[in-house]
TORLUMTI-338832 format. One record per atom (N, C-alpha, C): chain; x, y, z; atom name. Coordinates in Angstrom, 1 decimal. Layout:
R, mol, east, north, up, atom
R, A, X, Y, Z, CA
...
END
This chain:
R, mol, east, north, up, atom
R, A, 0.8, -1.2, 0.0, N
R, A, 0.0, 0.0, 0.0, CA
R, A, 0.9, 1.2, 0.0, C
R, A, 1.7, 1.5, 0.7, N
R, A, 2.7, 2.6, 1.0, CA
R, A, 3.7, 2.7, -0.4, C
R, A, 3.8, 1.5, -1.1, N
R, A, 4.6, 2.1, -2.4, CA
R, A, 3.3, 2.2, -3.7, C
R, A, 2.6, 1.6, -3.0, N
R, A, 1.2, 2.5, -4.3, CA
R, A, 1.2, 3.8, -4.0, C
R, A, 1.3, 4.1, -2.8, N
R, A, 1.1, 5.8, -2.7, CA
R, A, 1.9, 6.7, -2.8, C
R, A, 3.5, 5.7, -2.6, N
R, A, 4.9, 6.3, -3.2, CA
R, A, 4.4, 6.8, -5.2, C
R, A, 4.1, 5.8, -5.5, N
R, A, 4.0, 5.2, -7.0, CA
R, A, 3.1, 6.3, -7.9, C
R, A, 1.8, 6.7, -6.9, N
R, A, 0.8, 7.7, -6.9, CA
R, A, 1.7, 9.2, -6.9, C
R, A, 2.2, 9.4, -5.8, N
R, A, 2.7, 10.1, -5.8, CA
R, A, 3.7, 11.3, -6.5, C
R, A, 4.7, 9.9, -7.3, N
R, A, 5.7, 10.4, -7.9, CA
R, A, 5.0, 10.8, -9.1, C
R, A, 3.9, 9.9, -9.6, N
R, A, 3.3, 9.8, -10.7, CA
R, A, 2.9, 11.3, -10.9, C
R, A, 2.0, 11.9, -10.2, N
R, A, 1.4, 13.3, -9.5, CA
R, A, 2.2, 14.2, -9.8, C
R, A, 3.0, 13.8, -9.5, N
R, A, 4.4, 14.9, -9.1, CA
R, A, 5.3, 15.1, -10.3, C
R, A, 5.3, 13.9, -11.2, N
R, A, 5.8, 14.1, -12.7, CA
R, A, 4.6, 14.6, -13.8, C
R, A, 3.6, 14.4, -13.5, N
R, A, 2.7, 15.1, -14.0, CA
R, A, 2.4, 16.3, -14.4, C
R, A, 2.2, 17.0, -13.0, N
R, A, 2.2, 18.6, -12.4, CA
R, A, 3.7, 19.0, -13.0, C
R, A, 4.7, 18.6, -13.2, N
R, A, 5.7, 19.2, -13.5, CA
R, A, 5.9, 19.2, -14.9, C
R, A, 5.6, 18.0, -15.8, N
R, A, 5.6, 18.1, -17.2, CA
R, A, 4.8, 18.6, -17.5, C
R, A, 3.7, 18.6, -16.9, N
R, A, 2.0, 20.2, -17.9, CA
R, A, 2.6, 21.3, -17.2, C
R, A, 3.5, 21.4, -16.1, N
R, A, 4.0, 22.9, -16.0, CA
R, A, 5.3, 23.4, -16.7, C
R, A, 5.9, 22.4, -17.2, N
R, A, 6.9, 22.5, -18.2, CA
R, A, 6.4, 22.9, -19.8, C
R, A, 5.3, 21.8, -20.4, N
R, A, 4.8, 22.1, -21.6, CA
R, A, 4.4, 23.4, -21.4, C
R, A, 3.3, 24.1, -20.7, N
R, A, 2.4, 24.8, -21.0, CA
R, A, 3.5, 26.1, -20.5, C
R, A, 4.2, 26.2, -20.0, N
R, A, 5.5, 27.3, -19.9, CA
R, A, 6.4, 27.3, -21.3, C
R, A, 6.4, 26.2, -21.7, N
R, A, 7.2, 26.6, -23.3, CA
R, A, 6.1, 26.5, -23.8, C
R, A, 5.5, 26.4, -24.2, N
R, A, 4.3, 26.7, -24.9, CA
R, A, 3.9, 28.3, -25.1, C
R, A, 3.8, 29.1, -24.0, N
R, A, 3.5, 30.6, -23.5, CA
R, A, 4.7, 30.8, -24.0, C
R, A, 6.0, 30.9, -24.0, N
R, A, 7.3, 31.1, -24.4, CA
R, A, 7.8, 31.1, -25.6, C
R, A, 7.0, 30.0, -26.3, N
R, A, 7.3, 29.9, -27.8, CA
R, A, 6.1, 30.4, -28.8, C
R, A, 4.9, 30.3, -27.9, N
R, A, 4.0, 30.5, -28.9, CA
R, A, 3.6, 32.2, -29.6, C
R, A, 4.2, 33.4, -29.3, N
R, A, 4.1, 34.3, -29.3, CA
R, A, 5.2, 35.0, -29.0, C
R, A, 6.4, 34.4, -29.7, N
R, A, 7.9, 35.8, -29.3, CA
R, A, 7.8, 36.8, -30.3, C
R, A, 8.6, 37.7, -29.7, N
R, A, 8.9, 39.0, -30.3, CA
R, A, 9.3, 39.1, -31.7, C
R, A, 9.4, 40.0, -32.6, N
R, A, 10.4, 40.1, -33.5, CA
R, A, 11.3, 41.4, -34.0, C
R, A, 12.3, 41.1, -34.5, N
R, A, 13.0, 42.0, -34.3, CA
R, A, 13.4, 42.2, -35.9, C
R, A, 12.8, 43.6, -36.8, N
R, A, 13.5, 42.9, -38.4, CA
R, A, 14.4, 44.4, -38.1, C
R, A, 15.4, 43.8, -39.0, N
R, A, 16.4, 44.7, -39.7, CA
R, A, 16.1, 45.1, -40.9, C
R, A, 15.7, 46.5, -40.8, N
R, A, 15.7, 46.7, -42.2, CA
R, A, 16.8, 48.1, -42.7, C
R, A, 17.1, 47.7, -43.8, N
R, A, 18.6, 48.6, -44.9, CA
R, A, 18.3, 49.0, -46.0, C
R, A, 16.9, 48.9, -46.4, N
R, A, 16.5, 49.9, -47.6, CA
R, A, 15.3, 50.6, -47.7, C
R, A, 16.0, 51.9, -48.1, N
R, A, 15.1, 52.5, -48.4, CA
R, A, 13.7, 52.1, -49.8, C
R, A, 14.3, 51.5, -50.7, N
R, A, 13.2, 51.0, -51.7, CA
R, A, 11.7, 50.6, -51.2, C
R, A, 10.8, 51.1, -51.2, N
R, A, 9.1, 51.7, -50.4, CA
R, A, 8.4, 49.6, -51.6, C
R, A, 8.7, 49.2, -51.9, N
R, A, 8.1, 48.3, -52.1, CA
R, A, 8.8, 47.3, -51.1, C
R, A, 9.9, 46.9, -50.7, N
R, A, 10.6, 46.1, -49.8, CA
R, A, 10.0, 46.3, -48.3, C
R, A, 10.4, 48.0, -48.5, N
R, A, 9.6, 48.3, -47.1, CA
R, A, 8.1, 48.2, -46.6, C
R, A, 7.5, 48.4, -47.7, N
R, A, 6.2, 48.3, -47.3, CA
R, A, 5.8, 47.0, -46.9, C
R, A, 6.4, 45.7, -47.9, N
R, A, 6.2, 44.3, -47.1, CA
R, A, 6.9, 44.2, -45.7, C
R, A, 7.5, 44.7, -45.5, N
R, A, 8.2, 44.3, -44.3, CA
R, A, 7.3, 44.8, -43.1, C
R, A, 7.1, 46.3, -43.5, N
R, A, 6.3, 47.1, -42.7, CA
R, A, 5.0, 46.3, -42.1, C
R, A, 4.1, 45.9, -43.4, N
R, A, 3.3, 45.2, -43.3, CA
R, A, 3.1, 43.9, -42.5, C
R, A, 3.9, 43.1, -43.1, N
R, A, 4.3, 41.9, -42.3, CA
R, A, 4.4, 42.0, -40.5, C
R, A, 5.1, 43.1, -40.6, N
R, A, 5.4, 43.5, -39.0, CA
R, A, 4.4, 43.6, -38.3, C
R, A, 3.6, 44.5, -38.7, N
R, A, 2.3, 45.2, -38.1, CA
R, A, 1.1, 44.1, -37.9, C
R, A, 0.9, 43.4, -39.3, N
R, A, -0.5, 42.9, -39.9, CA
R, A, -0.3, 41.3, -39.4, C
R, A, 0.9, 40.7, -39.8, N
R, A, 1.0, 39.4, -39.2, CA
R, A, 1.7, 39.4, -38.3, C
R, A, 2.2, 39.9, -37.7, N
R, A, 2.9, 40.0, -36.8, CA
R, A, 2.2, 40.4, -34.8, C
R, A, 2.6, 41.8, -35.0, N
R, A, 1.9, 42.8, -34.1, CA
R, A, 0.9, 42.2, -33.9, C
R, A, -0.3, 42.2, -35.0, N
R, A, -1.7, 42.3, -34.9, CA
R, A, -2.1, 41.1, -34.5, C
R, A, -1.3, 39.5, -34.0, N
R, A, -1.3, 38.4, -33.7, CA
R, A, -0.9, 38.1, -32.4, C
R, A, -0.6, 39.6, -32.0, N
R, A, 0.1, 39.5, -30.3, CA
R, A, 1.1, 39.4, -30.3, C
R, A, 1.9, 39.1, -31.0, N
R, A, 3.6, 38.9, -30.8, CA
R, A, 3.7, 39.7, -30.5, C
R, A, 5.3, 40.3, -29.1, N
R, A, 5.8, 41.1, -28.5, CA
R, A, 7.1, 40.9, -27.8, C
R, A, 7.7, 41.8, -27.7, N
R, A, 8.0, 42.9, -28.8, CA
R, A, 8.0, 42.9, -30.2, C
R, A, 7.2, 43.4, -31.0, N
R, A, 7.4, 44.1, -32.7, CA
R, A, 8.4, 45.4, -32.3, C
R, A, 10.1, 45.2, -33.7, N
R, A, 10.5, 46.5, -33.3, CA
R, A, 10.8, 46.0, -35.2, C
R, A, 10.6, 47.4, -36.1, N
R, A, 11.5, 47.6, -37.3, CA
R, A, 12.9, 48.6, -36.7, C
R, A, 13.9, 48.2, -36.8, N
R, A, 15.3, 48.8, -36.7, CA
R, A, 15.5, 49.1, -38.2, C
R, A, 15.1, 50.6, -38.2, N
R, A, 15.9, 51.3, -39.6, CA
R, A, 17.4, 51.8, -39.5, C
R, A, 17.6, 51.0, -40.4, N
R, A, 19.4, 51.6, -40.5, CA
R, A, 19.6, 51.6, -42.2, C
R, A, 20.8, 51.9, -41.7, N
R, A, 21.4, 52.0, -43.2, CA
R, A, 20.7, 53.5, -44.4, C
R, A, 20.3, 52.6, -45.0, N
R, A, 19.3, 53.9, -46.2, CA
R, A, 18.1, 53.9, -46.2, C
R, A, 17.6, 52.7, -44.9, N
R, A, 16.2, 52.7, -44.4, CA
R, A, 15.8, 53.7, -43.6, C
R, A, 17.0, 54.6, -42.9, N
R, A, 16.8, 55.8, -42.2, CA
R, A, 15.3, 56.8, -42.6, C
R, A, 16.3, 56.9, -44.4, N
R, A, 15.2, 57.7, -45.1, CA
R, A, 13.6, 57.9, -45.3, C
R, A, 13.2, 56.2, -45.2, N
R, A, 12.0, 56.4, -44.6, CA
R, A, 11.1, 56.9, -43.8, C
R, A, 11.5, 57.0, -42.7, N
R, A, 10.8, 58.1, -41.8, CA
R, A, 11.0, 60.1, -41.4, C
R, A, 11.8, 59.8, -42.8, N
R, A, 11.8, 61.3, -42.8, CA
R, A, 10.8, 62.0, -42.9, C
R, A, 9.8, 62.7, -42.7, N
R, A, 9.1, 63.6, -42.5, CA
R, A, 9.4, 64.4, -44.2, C
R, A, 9.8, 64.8, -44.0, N
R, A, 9.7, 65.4, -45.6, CA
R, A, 10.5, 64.9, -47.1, C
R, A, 10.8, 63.3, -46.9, N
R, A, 10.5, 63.0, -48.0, CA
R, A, 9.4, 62.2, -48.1, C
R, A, 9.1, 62.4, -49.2, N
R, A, 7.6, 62.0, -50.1, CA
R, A, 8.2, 60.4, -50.3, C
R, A, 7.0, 59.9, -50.4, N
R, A, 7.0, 58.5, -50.3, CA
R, A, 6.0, 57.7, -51.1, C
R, A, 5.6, 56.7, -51.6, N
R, A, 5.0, 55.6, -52.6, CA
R, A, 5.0, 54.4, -52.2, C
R, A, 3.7, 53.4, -52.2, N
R, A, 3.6, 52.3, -52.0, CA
R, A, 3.5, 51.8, -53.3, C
R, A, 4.0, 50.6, -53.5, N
R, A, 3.9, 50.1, -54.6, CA
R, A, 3.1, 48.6, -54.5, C
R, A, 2.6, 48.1, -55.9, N
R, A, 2.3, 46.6, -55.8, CA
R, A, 1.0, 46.7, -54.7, C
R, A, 0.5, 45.4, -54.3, N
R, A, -0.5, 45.3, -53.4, CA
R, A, -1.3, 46.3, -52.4, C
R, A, -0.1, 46.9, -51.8, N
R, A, 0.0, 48.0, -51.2, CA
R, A, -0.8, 49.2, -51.8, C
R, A, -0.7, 49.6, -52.6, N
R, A, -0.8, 50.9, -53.6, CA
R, A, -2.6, 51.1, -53.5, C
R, A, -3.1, 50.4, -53.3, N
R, A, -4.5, 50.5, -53.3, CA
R, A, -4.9, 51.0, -52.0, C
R, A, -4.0, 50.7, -51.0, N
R, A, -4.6, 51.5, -49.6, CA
R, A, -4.4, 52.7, -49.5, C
R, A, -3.6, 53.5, -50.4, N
R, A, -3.1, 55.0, -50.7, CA
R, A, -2.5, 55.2, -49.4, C
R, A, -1.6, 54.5, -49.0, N
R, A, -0.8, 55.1, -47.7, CA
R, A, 0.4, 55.6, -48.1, C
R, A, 1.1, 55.8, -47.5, N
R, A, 2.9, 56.2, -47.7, CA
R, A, 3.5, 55.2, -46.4, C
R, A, 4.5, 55.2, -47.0, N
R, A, 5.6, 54.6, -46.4, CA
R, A, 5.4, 55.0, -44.4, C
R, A, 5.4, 56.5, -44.6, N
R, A, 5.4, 57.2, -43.2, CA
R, A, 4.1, 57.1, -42.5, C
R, A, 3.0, 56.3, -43.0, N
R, A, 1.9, 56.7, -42.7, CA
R, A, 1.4, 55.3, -42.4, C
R, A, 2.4, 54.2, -42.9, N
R, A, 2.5, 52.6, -42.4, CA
R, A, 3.3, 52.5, -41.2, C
R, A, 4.4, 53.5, -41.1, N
R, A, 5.3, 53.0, -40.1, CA
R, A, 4.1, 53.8, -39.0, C
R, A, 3.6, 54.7, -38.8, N
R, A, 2.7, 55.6, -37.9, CA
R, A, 1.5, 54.9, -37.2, C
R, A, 1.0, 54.0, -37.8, N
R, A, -0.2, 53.3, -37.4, CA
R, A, 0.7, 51.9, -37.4, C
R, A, 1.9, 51.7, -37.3, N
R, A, 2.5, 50.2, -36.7, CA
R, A, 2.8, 51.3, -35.3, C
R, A, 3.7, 52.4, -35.4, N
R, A, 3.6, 53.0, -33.9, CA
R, A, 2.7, 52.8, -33.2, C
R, A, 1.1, 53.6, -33.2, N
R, A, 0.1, 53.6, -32.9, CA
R, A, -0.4, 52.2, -31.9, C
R, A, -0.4, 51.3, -32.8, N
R, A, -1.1, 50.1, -32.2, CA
R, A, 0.3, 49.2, -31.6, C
R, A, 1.4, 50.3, -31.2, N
R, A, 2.4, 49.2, -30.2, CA
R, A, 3.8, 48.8, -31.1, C
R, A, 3.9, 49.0, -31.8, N
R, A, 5.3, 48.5, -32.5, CA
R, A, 6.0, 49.6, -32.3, C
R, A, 7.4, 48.9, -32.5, N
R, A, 8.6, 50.5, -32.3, CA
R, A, 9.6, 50.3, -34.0, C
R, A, 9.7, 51.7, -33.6, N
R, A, 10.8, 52.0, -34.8, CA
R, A, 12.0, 52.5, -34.3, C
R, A, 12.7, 52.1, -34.7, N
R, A, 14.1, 52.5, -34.1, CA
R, A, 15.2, 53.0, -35.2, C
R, A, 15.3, 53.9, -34.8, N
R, A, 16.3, 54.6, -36.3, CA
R, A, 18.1, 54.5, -35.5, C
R, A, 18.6, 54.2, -36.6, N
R, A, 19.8, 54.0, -36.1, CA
R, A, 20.2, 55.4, -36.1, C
R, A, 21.3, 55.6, -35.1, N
R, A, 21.7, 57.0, -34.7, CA
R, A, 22.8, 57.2, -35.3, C
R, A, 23.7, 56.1, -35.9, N
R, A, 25.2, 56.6, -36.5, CA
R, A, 24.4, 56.9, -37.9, C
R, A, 23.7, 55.8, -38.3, N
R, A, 23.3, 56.3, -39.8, CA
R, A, 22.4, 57.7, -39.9, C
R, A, 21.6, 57.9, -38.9, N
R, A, 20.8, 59.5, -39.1, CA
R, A, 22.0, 60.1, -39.2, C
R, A, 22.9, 60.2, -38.0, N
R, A, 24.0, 61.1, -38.3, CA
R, A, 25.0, 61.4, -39.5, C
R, A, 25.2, 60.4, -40.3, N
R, A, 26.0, 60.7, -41.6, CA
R, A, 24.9, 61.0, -42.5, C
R, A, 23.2, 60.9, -42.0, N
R, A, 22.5, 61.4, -43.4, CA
R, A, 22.2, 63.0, -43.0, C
R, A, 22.6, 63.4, -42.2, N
R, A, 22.2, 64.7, -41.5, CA
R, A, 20.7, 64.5, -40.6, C
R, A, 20.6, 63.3, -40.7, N
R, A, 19.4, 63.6, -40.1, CA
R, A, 19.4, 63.5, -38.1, C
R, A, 17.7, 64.0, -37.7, N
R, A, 17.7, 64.2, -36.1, CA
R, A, 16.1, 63.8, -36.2, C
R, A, 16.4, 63.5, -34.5, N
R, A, 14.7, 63.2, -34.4, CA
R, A, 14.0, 64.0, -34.9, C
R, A, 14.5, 65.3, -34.7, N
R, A, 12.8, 66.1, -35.1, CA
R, A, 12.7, 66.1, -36.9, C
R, A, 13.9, 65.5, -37.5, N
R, A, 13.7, 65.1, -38.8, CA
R, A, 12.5, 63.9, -39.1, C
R, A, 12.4, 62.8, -37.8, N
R, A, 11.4, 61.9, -38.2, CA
R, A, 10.0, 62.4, -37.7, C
R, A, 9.2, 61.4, -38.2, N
R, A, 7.7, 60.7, -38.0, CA
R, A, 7.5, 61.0, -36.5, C
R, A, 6.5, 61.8, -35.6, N
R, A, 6.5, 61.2, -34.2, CA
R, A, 6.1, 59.6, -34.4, C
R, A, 6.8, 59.4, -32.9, N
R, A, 6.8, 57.8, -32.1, CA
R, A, 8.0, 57.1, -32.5, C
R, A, 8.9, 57.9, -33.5, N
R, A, 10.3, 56.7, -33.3, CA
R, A, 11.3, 57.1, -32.6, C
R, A, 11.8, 55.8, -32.1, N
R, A, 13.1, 56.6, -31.1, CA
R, A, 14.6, 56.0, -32.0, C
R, A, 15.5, 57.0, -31.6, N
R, A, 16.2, 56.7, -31.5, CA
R, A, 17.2, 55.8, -31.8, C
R, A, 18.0, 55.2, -32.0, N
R, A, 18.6, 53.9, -31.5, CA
R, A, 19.7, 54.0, -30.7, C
R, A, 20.3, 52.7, -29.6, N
R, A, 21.4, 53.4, -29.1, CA
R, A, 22.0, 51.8, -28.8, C
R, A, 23.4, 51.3, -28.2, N
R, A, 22.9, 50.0, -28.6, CA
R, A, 22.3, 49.5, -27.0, C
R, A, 22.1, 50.3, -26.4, N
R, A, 21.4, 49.3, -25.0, CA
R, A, 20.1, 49.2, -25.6, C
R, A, 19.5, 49.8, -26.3, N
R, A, 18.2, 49.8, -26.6, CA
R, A, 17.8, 48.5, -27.8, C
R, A, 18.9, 48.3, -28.5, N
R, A, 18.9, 47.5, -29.9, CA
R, A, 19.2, 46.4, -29.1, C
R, A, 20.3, 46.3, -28.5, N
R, A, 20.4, 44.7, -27.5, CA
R, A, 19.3, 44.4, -27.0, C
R, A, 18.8, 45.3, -26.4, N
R, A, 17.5, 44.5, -25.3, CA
R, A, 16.6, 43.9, -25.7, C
R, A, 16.0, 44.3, -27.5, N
R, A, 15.3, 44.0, -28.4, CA
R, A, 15.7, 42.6, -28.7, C
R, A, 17.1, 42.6, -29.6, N
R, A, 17.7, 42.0, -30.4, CA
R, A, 17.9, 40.6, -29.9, C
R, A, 18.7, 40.5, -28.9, N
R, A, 18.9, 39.3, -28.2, CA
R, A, 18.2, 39.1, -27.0, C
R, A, 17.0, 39.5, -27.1, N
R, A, 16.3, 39.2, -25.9, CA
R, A, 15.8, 37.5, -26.4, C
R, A, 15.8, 36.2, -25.5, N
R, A, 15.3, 35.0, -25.9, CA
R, A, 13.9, 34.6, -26.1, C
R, A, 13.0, 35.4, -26.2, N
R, A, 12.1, 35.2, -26.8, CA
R, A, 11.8, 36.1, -27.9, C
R, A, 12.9, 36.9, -28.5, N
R, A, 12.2, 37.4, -29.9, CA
R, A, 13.4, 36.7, -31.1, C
R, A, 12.5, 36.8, -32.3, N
R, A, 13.1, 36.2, -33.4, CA
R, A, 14.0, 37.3, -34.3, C
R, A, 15.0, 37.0, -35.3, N
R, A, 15.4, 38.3, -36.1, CA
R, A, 14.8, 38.0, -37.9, C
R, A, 14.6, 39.2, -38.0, N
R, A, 14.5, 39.1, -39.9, CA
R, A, 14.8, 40.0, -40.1, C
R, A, 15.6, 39.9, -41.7, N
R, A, 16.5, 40.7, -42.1, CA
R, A, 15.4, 41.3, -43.3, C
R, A, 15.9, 42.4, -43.9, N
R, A, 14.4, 42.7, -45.0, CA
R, A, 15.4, 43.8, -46.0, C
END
């Protein structure tokens, strides 16, 4: 009787611990972050990316959503250049700045890289409100945090 309720026991006890193992990777994996890199300015590339970010992404709960503009992707959220969607896109008549604004809005971040604003002349008050910055404590925290994924665009 006493090792039936050893036997019960253990049984119980490996139980509670493997549904609290599954259902913890489960919550862990089923919803990470993402983190894309994006390096071009070209408004058809970006707009998928953009999109992807926001629409399947974001809008699915995944968290953190961050687009990291760098490079010549800077240019996008400039405030005064004019912008074009192209392809699929083009029928919603948005701009480039006006997709990255409503991924702000509903919780995504944009992060503009700070060496690259600097060699384009650019400054925050050159962007879009709602993006920050970049700096690297802010891009690490994102980047290699263990539950977010990376894509490159």
């Amino acid at each position: 009787m006493r090792t039936l309720k050893t036997l019960l026991t253990a049984t119980l006890c490996l139980f509670v611990v493997l549904t609290g193992a599954v259902s913890h990777a489960s919550a862990d994996e089923a919803e990470p972050g993402l983190f894309i890199n994006l390096t071009t300015d070209d408004t058809w590339s970006a707009a998928k990316a953009i999109a992807f970010a926001h629409q399947k992404v974001l809008k699915n709960g995944h968290k953190p959503v961050a687009i990291w503009l760098n490079v010549r992707a800077i240019y996008l959220a400039d405030k005064k250049r004019a912008s074009h969607v192209h392809g699929l896109m083009k029928a919603k008549g948005l701009s480039i700045q006006d997709m990255l604004s409503g991924f702000i809005k509903d919780g995504g971040q944009v992060i503009m890289c700070g060496l690259c604003s600097k060699a384009a002349g650019l400054t925050k008050q050159d962007y879009i409100d709602g993006v920050q910055m970049g700096n690297p404590e802010l891009v690490s925290s994102i980047l290699f945090a263990p539950n977010v994924k990376t894509l490159s665009w």
